[in-house]
C-alpha positions as CSV (number, residue, x, y, z in Angstrom):
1,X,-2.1,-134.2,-162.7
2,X,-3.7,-136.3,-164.8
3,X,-6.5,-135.5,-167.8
4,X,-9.9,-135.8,-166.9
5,X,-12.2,-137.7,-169.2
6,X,-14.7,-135.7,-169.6
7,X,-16.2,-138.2,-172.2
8,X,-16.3,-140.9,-169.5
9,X,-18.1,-138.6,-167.1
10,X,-20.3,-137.3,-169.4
11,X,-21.6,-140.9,-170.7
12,X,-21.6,-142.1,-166.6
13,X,-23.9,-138.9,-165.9
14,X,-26.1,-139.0,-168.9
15,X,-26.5,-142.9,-168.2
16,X,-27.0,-142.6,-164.1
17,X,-29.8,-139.3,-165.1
18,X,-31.6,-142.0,-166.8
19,X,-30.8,-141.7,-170.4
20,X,-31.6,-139.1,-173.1
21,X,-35.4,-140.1,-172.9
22,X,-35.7,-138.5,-169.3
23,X,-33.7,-135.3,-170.4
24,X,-36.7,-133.0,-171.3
25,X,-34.3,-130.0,-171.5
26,X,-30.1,-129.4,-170.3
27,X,-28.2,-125.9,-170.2
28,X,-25.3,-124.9,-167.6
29,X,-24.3,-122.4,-166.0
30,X,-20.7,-121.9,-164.5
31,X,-20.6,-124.6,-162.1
32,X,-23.5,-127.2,-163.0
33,X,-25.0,-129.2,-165.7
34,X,-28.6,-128.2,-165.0
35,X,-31.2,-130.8,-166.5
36,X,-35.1,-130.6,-166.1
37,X,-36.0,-134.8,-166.0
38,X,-39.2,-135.9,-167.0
39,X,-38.9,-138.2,-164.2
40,X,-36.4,-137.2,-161.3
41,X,-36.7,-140.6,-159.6
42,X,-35.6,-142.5,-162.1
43,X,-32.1,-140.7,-161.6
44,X,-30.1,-142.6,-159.1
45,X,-28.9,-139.5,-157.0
46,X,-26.3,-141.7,-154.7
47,X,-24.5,-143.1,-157.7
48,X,-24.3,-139.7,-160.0
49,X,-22.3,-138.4,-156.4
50,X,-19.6,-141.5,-156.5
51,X,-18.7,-140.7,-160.4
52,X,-15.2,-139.3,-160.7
53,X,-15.5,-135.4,-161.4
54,X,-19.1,-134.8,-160.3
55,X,-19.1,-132.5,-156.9
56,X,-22.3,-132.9,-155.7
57,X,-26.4,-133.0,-157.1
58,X,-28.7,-130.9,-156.0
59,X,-32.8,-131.1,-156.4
60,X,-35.3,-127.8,-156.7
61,X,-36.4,-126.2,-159.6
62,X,-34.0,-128.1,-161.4
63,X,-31.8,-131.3,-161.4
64,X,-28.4,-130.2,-161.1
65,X,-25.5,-132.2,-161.4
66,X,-22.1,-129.8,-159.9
67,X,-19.1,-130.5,-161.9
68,X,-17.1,-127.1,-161.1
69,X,-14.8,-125.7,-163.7
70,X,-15.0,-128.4,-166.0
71,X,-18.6,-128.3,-166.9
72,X,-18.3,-126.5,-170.2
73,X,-16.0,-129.8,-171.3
74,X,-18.7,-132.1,-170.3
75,X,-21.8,-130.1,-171.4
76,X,-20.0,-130.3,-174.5
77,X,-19.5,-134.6,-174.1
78,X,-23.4,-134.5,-173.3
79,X,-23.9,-133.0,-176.2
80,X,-22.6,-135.1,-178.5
81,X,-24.5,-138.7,-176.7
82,X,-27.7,-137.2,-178.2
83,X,-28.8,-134.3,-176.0
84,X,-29.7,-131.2,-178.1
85,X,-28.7,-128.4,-176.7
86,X,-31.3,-126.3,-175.0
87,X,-33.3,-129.6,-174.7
88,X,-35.3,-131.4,-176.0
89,X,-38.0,-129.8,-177.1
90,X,-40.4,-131.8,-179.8
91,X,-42.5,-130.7,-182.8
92,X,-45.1,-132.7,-181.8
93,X,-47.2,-131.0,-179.5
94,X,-49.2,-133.7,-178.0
95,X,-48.1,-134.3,-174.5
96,X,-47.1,-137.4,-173.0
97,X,-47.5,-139.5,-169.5
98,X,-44.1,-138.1,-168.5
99,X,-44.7,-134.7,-169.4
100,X,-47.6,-134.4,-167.8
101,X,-46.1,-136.1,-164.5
102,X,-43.2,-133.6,-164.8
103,X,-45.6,-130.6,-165.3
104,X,-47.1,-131.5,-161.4
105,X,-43.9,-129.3,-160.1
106,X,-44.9,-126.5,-157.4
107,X,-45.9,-123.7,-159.3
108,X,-42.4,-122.1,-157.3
109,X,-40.4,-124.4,-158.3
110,X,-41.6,-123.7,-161.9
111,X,-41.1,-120.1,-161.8
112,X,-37.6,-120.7,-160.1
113,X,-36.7,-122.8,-163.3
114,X,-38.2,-120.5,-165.9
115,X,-36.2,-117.3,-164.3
116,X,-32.7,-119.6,-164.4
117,X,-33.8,-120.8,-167.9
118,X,-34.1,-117.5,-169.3
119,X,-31.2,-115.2,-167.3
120,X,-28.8,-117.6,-167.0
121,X,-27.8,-117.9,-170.7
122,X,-27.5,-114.1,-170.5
123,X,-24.3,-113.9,-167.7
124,X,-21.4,-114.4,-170.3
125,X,-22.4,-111.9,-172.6
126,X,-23.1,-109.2,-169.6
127,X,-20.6,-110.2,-167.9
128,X,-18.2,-109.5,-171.3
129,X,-19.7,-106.3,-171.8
130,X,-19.5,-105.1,-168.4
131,X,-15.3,-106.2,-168.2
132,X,-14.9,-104.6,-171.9
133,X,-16.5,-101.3,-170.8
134,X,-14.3,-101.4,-167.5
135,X,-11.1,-101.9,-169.8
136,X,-12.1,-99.2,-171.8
137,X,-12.9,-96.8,-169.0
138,X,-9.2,-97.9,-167.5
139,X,-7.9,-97.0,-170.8
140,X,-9.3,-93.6,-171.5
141,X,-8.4,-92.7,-168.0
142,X,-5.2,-93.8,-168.4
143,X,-5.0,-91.6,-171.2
144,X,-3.7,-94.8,-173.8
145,X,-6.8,-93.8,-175.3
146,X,-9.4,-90.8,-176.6
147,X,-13.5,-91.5,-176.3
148,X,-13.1,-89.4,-179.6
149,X,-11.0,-92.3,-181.2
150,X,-12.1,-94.8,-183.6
151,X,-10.8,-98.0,-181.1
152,X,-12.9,-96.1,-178.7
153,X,-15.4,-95.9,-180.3
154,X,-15.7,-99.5,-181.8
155,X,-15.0,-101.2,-178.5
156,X,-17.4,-98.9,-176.2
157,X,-20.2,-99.8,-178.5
158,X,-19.4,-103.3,-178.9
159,X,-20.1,-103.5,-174.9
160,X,-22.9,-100.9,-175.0
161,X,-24.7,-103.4,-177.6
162,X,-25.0,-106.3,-175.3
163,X,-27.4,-103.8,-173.0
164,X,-29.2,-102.3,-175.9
165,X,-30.1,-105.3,-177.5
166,X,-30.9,-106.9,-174.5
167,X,-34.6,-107.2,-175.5
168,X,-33.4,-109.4,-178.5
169,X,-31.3,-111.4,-176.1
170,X,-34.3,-112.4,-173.2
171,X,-36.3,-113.2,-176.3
172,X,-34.2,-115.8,-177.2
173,X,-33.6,-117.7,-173.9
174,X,-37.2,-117.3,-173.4
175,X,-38.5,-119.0,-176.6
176,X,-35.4,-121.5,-176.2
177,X,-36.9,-122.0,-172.2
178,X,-40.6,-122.3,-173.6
179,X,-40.0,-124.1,-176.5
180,X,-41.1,-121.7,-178.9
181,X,-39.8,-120.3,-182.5
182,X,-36.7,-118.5,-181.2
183,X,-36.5,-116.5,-185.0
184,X,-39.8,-115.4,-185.0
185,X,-39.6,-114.2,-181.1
186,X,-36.8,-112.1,-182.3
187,X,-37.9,-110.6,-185.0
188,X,-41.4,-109.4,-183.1
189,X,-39.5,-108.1,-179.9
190,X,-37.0,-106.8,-182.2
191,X,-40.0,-104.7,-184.1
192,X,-39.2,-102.4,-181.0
193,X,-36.1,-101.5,-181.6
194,X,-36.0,-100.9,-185.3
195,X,-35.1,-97.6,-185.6
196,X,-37.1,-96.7,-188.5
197,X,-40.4,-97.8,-186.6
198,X,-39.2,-95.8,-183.1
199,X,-38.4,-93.0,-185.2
200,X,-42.2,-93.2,-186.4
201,X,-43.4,-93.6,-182.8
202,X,-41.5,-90.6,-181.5
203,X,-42.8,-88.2,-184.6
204,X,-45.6,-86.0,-184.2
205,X,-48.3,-87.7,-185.6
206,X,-47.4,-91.1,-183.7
207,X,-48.6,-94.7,-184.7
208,X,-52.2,-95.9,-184.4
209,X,-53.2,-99.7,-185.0
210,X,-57.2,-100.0,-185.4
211,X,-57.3,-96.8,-184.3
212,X,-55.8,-97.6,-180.9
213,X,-52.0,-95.4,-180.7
214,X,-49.2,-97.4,-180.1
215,X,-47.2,-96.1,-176.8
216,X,-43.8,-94.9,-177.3
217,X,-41.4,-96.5,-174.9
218,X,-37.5,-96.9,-175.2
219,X,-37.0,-100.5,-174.9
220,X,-33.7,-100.8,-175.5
221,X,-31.8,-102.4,-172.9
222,X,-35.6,-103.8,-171.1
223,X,-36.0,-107.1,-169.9
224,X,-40.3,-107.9,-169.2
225,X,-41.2,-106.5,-173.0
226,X,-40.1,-109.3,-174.3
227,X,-40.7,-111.7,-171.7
228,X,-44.1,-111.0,-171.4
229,X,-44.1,-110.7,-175.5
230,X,-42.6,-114.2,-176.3
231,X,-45.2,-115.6,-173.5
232,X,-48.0,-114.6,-175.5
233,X,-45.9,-115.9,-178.3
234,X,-45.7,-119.3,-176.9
235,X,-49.4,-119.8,-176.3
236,X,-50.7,-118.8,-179.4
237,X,-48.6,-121.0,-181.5
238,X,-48.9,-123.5,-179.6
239,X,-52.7,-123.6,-179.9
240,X,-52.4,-122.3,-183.5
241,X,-49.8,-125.0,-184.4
242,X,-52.3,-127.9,-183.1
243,X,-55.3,-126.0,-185.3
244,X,-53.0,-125.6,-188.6
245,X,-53.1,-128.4,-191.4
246,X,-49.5,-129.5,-191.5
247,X,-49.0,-129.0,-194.9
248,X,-49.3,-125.1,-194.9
249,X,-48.1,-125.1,-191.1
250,X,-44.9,-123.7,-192.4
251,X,-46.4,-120.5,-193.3
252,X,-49.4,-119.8,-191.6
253,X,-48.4,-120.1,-188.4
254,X,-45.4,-117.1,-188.6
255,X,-48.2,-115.2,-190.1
256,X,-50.7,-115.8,-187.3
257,X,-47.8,-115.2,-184.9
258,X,-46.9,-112.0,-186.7
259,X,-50.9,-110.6,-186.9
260,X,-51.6,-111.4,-183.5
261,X,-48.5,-111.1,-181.2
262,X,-46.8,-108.0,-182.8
263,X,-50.0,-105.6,-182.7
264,X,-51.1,-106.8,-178.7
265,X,-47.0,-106.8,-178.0
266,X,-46.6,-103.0,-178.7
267,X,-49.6,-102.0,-177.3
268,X,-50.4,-103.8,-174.5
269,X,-47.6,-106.0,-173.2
270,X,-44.3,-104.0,-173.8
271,X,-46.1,-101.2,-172.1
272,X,-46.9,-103.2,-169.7
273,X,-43.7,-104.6,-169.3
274,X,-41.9,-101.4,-169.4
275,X,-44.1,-100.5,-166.4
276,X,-43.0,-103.6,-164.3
277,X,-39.6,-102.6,-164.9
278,X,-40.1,-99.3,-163.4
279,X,-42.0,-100.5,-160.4
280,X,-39.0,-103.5,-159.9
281,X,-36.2,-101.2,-160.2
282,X,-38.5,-98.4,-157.8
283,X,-38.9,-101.0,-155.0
284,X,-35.6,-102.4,-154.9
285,X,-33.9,-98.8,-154.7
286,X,-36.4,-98.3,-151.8
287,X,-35.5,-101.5,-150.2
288,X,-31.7,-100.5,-150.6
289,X,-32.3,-97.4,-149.5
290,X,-34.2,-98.7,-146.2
291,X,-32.8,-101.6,-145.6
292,X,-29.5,-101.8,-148.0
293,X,-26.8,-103.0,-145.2
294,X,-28.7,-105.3,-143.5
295,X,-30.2,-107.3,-146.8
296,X,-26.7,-107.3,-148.1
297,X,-25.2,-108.4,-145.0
298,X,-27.7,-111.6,-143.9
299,X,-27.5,-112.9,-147.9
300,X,-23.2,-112.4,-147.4
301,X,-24.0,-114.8,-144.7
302,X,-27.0,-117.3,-145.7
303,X,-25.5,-118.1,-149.7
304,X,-23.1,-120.4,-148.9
305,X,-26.3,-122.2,-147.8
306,X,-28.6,-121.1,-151.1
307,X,-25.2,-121.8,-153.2
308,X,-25.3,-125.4,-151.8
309,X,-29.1,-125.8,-152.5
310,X,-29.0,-124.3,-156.2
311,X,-31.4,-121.0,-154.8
312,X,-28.3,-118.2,-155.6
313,X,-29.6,-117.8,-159.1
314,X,-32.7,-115.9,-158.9
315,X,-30.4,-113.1,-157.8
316,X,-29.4,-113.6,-161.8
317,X,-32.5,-111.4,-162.5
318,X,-32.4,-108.7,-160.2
319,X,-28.4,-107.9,-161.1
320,X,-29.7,-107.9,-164.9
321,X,-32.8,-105.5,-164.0
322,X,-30.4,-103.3,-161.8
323,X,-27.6,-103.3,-164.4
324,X,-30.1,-102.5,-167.4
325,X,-32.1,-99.7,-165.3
326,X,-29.4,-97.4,-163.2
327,X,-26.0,-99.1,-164.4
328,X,-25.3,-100.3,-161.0
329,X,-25.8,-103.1,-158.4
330,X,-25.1,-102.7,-154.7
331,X,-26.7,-105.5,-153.4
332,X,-25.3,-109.4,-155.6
333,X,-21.9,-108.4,-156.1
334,X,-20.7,-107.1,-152.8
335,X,-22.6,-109.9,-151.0
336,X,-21.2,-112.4,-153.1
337,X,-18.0,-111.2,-152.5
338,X,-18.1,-111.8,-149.2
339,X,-19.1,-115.1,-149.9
340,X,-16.6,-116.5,-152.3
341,X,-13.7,-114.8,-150.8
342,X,-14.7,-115.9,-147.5
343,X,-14.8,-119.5,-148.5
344,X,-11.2,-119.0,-149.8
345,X,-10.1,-117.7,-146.5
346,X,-11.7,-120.7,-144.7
347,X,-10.2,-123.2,-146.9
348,X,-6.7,-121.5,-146.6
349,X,-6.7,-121.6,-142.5
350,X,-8.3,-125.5,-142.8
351,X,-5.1,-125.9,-145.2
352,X,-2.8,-125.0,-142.5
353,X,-4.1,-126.1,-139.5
354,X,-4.9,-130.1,-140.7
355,X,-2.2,-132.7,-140.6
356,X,-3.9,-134.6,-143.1
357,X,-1.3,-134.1,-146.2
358,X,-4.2,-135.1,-149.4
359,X,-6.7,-133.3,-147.6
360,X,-4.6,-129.8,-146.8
361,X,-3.9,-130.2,-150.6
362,X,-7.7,-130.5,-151.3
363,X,-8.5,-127.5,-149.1
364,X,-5.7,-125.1,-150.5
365,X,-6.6,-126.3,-154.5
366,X,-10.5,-125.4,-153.3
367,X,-9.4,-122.3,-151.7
368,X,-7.3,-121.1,-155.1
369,X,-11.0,-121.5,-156.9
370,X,-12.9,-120.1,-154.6
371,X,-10.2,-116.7,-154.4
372,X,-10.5,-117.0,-158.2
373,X,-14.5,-117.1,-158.2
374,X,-15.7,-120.5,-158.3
375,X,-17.3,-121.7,-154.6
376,X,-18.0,-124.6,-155.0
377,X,-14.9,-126.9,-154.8
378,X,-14.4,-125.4,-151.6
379,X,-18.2,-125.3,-150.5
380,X,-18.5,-129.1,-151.2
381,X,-15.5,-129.8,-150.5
382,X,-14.6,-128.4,-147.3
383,X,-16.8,-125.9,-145.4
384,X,-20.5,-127.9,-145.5
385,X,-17.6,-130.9,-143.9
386,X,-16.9,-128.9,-141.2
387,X,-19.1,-127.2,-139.0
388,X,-16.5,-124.8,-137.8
389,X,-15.3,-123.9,-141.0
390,X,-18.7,-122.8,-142.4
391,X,-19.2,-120.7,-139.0
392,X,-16.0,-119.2,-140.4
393,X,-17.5,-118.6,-144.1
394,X,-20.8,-117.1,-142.2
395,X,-19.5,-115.0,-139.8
396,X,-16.7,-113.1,-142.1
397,X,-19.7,-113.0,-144.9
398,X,-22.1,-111.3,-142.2
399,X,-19.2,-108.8,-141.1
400,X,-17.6,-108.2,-144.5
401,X,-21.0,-107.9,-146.5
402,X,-22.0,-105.5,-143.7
403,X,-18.9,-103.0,-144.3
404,X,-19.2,-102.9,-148.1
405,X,-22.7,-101.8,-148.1
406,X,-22.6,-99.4,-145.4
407,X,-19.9,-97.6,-147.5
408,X,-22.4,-97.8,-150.4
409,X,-19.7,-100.3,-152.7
410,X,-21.5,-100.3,-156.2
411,X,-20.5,-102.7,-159.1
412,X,-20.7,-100.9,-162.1
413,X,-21.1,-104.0,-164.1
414,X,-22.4,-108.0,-164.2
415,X,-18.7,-109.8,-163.2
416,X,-17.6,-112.6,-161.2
417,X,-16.9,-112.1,-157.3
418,X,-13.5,-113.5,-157.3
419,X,-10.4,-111.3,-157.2
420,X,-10.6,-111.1,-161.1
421,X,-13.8,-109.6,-160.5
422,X,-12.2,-106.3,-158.7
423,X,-12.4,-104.1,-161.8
424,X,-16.1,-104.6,-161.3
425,X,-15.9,-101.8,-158.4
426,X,-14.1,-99.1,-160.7
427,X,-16.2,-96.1,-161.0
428,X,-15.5,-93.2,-162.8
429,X,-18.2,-91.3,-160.8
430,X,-16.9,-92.3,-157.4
431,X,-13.2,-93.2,-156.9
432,X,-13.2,-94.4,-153.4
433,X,-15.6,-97.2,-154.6
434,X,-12.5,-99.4,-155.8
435,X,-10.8,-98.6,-152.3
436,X,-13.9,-100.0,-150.1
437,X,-13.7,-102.8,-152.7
438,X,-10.2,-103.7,-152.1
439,X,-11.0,-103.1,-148.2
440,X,-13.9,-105.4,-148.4
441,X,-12.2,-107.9,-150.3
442,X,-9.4,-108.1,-147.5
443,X,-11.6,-108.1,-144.8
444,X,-13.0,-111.2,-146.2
445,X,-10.1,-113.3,-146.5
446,X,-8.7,-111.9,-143.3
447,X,-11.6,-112.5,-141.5
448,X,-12.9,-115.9,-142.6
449,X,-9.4,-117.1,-142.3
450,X,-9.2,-116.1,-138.8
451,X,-12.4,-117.5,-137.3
452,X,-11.9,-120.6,-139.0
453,X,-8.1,-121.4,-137.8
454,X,-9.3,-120.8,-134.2
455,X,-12.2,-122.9,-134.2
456,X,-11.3,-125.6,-136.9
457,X,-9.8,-129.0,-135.4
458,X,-9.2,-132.3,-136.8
459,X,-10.6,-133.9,-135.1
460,X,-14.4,-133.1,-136.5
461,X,-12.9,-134.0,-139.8
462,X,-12.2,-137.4,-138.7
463,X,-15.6,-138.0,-137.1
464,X,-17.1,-136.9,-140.4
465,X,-15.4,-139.3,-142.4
466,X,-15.7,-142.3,-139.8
């Protein structure tokens, strides 16, 4: 096979988006270059799908251009045409007509983009941490190692710290999504975690600022704190920044950041954040708890659907939240699950059953990704193609979802769904979990295949392609 240029694509995309002026900021995410343009219709849609290596585009929130398993390659290609990475973002405050055409996005939309700017960043850390503290766990049960040993105790930790400093980690993507001083967000939403300052909050005599106490919250391993803290942060310097002479701008406006956002941040928005995180993580335990199977169940069967229009990643948030509050998630992963190893089995049985010898091969190649994690070969590729094949996909995520959560399957950390994602499903506390897992992940494959080589033909294939 030969070597994609990722060069080449990366120059065709950037060009066909409309140039580095209309990228106003670019990140990616497993799948998809994901650019917010100043101006969407100067990108010419029809001719970014005919370029060699691009899957697909999609248009919400974001512009997203789906390149599949190579898109770390071409993000990287971007990247060196001229597009800094995280955006663009200026120094010059002053707005322009684009910018001010872009900002007339449904306030929906814009929320949308916001929650993928700032959670998205965060999967390959979680999802490292989560698959170290599972390889751990195997190990100690194993007995090839001892929780009192020093490898033990270095690689637990190293895992643990991605949660704990979790705080520090929003507050980054947040002031890289916003635009704002990403050292000085750190350093203020990292004033709660110092533990010199927590042990001060915790003593008897507490903290008061102007008289007012300061609340004493653990925030480790929070996600709204600093959210709502680098928010703050973004509008006052902003406004302060526009006020400040530029020749002391340098300095005074840290220290204006520091007098006015620390202070209101541990009193009233980290509290207030910490709260939210209560209430979120309350009401989606209730909502489990009422209406667990069949939530799980209709998204195993409507995300090939939100894959294929870019709306899967707001789930992003609510498996960070879940992870961060109880150490579980029993709603994304088993649902996804039933997605991605359903679209495997559909492409498998399409494989088969067609006579057409380049397009079994493209079927069986999209299956392999889709059995491995990544959807969307095989979404693109085959199942939206073929109307039979996606009733395949929906009816084995429906069934499949259903039987994972009725048996209460709980991923015990933030992995991919493929079948590299299994150890996801070990639990220490509950070691039938991993059985209903393996149970659910067959019943997938089995399943999808199934519905899909009775119903598929050819013959809808050809029509699609006349």
């Amino acid at each position: 096979m030969a070597k994609k240029n990722y060069k080449q694509i990366a120059q065709e995309v950037l060009e066909k988006i409309g140039g580095p002026s209309n990228v106003k900021y670019l990140e990616h995410c497993s799948t998809r270059l994901r650019f917010n343009l100043l101006e969407n219709a100067r990108a010419d849609v029809d001719g970014i799908k005919t370029i060699k290596g691009v899957m697909g585009v999609v248009v919400n929130a974001q512009f997203q251009v789906i390149i599949g398993q190579d898109v770390t390659e071409v993000y990287d290609e971007i990247i060196k045409l001229g597009i800094h990475a995280g955006g663009q973002v200026a120094d010059d405050p002053s707005e322009t007509a684009a910018d001010r055409k872009a900002e007339k996005v449904g306030i929906g939309s814009r929320i949308l983009d916001f929650m993928i700017g700032v959670f998205n960043p965060l999967v390959p850390a979680i999802t490292g941490a989560g698959l170290l503290k599972t390889i751990v766990t195997l190990a100690v049960t194993a007995g090839w190692m001892t929780k009192d040993s020093g490898v033990y105790s270095v690689l637990y930790y190293a895992a643990d710290a991605a949660f704990y400093f979790l705080p520090i980690m929003v507050a980054v993507t947040t002031a890289s999504k916003l635009g704002c001083d990403k050292i000085i967000a750190t350093v203020i939403v990292g004033l709660s975690l110092l533990p010199s300052f927590t042990s001060l909050l915790a003593g008897e005599a507490g903290v008061t600022f102007l008289g007012i106490t300061v609340p004493n919250y653990s925030y480790s391993s929070q996600i709204f704190p600093a959210i709502l803290t680098v928010l703050f942060l973004a509008v006052v310097e902003k406004n302060f920044r526009k006020m400040c002479p530029k020749a002391v701008r340098i300095v005074f406006v840290p220290v204006v950041c520091f007098l006015v956002v620390a202070p209101v941040s541990l009193i009233v928005l980290s509290p207030l954040g910490f709260k939210m995180g209560e209430i979120f993580t309350n009401a989606l335990l209730t909502l489990h708890d009422s209406f667990g199977w069949i939530i799980v169940a209709i998204l195993g069967a409507i995300l090939p659907f939100l894959t294929a229009a870019g709306m899967h990643k707001p789930l992003v948030p609510y498996a960070t939240a879940a992870f961060a509050s109880t150490g579980y998630d029993y709603i994304n992963a088993p649902a996804k699950v039933a997605h991605n190893i359903s679209e495997a089995g559909a492409c498998f049985a399409v494989a088969l059953k067609t006579k057409d010898k380049e397009y079994k091969s493209a079927a069986f190649s999209a299956g392999i990704s889709a059995f491995f994690g990544i959807s969307e070969p095989a979404l693109y590729g085959v199942t939206l193609q073929n109307k039979k094949a996606m009733l395949g996909v929906v009816g084995s995520g429906l069934i499949s979802a259903a039987f994972m959560s009725l048996f209460h399957l709980r991923s015990t950390s933030l992995m991919g769904t493929g079948i590299l994602g299994l150890p996801q499903f070990i639990d220490p506390a509950n070691s039938g979990n991993i059985i209903i897992a393996v149970i659910g992940y067959a019943m997938a494959i089995v399943l999808s295949f199934l519905f899909t080589f009775i119903l598929y033909k050819d013959e809808e294939k050809r029509e699609k392609q006349a």
